[in-house]
N, C-alpha and C positions, 0 to 999 in steps of 0.2 A: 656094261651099261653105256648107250653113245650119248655124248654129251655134244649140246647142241647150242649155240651164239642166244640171245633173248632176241635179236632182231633177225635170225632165221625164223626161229619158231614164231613169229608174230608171222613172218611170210607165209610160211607152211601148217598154219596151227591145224587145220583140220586134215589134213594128209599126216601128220604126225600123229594124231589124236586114233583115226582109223587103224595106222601100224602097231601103234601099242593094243591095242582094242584086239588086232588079230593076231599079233606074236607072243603079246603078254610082257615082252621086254620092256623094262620102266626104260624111262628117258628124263636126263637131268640137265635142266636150263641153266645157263649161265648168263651173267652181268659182269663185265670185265673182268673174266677167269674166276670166281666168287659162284657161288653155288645157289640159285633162288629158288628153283622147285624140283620138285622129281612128279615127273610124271607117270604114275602107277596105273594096271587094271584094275577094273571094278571084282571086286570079290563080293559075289552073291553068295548069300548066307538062305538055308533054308528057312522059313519061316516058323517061330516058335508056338504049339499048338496051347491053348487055356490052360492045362498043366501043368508045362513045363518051364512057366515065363515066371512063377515066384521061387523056383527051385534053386536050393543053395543058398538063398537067401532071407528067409522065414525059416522058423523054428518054431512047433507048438508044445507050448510047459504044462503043461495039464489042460485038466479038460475044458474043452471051452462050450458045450453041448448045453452042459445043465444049469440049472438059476443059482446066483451067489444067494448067500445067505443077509447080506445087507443093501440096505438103500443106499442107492448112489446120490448124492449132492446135488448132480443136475436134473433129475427128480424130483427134488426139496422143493416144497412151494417156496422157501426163504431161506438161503443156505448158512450156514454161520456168520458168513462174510458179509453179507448183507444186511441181517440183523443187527452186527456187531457195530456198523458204520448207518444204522436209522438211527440205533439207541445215542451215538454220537453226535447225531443232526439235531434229536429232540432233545437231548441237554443243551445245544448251542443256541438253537432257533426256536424251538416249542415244536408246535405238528408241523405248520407248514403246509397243510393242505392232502398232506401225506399220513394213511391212516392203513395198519396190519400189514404192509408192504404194497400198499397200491397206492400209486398217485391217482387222483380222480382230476374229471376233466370235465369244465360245464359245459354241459350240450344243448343246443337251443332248439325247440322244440318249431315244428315245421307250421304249427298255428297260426 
């Protein structure tokens, strides 16, 4: 691998840049005898088709096709957690304006 000064390669960057590009030989910059880059080819990778690009990294555990057997939560017009912490608000505060899980909002009518 030719190793090259950092204030050569600032003279020659693109005549450097073209030899590695066509020889493929990396090239390593130095800053007073100290090592600051390596200048590598580009290695093109072919492009992964739809696929092949979750491969090896999904796994499917059963079936995922057919309808579960219960309601999911974000479903729930009012999920536990939310009930659990109105019934909290109306021991603290009374309603509040706040009635079956809806806040209502007055609207003024375009009259």
């Amino acid at each position: 691998m030719p190793i090259i000064k950092i204030a050569e390669f600032k003279a020659k960057c693109l005549a450097i840049l073209d030899e590695v590009k066509r020889t493929g030989i990396p090239v390593l910059v130095t800053r007073n005898g100290r090592p600051v880059a390596e200048l590598v080819p580009h290695r093109t990778r072919p492009p992964k088709g739809p696929s092949g690009v979750w491969k090896g990294l999904v796994t499917i555990k059963g079936e995922i096709v057919s309808p579960i057997d219960r309601k999911w939560e974000a479903l729930a017009r009012n999920p536990p957690e939310k009930r659990a912490r109105q019934r909290r608000m109306l021991e603290l505060h009374g309603t509040g304006g706040v009635r079956r899980g809806y806040a209502y909002k007055r609207v003024r009518s375009a009259d």
